[in-house]
C-alpha positions as CSV (number, residue, x, y, z in Angstrom):
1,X,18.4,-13.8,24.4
2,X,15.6,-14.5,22.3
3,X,14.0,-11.4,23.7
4,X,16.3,-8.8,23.0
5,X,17.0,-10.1,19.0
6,X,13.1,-9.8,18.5
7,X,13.3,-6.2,20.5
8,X,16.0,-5.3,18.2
9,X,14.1,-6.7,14.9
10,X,11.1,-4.3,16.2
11,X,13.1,-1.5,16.8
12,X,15.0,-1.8,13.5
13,X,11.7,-2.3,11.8
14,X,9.4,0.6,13.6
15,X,9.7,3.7,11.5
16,X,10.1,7.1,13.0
17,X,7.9,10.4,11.6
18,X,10.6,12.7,11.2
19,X,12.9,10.1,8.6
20,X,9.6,10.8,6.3
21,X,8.9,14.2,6.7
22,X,6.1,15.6,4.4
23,X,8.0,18.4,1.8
24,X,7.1,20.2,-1.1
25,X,9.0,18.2,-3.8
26,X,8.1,20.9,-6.9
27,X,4.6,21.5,-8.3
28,X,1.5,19.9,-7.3
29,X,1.1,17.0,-10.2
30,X,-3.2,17.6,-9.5
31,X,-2.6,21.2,-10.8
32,X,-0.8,20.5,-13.8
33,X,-3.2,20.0,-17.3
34,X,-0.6,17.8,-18.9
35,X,-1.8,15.0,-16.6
36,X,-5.1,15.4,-19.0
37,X,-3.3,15.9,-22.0
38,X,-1.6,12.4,-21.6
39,X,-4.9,10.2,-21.5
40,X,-5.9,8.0,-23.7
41,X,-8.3,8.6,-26.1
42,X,-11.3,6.4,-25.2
43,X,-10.6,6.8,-21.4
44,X,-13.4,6.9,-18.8
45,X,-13.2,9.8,-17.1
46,X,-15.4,12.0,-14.5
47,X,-15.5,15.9,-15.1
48,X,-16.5,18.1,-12.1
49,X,-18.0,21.6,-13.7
50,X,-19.2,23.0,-10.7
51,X,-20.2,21.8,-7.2
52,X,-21.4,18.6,-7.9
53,X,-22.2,18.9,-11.5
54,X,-20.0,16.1,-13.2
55,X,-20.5,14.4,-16.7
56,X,-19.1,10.7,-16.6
57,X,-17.9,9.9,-20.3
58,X,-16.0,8.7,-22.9
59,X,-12.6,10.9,-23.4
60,X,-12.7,12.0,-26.9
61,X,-10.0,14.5,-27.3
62,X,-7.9,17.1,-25.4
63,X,-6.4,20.5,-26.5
64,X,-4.6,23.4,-24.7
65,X,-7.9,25.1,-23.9
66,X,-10.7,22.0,-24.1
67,X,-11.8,18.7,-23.5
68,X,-14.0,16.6,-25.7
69,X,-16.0,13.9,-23.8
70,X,-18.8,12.0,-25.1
71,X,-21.8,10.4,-23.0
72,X,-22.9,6.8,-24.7
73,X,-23.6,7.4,-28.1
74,X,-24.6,10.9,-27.8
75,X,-22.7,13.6,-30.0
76,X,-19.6,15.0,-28.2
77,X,-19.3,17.7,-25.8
78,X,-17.0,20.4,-25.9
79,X,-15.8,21.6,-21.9
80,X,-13.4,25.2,-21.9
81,X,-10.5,24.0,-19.6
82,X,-11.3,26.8,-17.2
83,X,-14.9,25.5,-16.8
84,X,-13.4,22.2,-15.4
85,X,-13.4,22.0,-11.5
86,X,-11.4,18.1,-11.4
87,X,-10.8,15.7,-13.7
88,X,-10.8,12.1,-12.7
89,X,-9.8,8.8,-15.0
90,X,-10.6,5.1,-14.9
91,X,-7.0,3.7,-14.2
92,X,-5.8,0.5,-13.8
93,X,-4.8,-0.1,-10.2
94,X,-2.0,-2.6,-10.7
95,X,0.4,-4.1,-7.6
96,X,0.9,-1.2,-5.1
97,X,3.1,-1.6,-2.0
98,X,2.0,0.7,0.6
99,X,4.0,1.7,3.8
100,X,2.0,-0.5,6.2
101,X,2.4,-3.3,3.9
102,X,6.0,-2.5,3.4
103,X,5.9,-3.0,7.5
104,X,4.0,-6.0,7.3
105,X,5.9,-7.8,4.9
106,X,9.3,-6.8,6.6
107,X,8.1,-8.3,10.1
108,X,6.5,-11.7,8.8
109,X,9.7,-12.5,7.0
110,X,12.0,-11.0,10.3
111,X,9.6,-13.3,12.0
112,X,10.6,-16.2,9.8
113,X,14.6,-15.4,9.7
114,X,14.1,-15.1,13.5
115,X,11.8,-18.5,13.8
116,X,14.6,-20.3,11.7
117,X,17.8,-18.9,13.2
118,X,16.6,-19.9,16.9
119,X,15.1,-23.8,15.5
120,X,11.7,-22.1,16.8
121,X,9.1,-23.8,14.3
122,X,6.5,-22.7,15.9
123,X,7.4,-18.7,15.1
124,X,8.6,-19.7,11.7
125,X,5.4,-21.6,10.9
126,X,3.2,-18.4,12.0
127,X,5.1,-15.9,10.3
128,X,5.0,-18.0,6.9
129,X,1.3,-18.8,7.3
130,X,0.9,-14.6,7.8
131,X,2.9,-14.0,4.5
132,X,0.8,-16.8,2.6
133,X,-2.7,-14.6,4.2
134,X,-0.9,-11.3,3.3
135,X,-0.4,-12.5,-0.4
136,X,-4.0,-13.8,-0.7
137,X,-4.9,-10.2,0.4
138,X,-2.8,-8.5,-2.3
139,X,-4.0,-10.8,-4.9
140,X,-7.9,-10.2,-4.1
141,X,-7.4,-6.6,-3.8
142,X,-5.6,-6.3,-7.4
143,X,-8.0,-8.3,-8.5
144,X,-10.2,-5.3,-8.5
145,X,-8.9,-4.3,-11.9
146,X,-9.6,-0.3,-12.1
147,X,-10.7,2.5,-10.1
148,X,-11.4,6.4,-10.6
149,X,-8.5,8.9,-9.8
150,X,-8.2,12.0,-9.5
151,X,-6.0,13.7,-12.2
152,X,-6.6,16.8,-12.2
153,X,-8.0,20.1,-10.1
154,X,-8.5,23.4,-11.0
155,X,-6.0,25.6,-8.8
């Protein structure tokens, strides 16, 4: 009996590719300038302008047509907008909850409910020491504090 609850927890648990089916949901965000537009003065940011010709710099200011970076303490540079191969900024990462940790998460605790509803302490102590190892693992990783994204590319 035992068996087929922890079949049906895995079964209920496994995700199929079709229920998230990659589709255009609208306009590509990476295209879009506004995503530049909205950064902070003061942000880092790293601006491709050309193949492998980037500038990493202090944002300064952002217009319609231009972006204002500035390297150190240097004067400021002036970029035209259709110069700009990619645009990447220096964002916070904060607490992200990707699909395989979604999975992982789910199946420790199942593992728990499972351990507990069948007196098992054995299962219920595993699966609670693998949520304490998954939330050590979340913790170092935001710990990490910021990382370069892309916000924008040319299209």
């Amino acid at each position: 009996m035992r068996a087929w609850i922890l079949l049906a927890l895995a079964a209920a648990l496994s995700g199929c590719a079709t229920h998230s089916a990659h589709v255009g949901r609208g306009p590509d965000r990476l295209h879009n300038w506004t995503s530049v537009f909205n950064l902070e003065p003061g942000t880092s940011v790293r601006v491709e302008v050309g193949y492998r010709n980037f500038w990493q710099a202090s944002l300064v200011g952002v217009t319609d047509s231009t972006l204002t970076i500035r390297s150190g303490y240097g004067m400021p540079t002036t970029i035209a907008r259709d110069r700009i191969d990619s645009v990447a900024a220096d964002l916070p990462i904060g607490w992200r909850l990707d699909k395989l940790g979604a999975v992982t998460v789910a199946g420790t605790v199942a593992g728990a409910v499972v351990g507990l509803a069948t007196n098992n302490a054995k299962v219920a102590s595993a699966s609670g020491k693998a949520l304490a190892v998954e939330g050590i693992g979340w913790a170092w990783t935001a710990s990490d504090g910021h990382e370069f994204r892309v916000v924008y590319v040319r299209p």
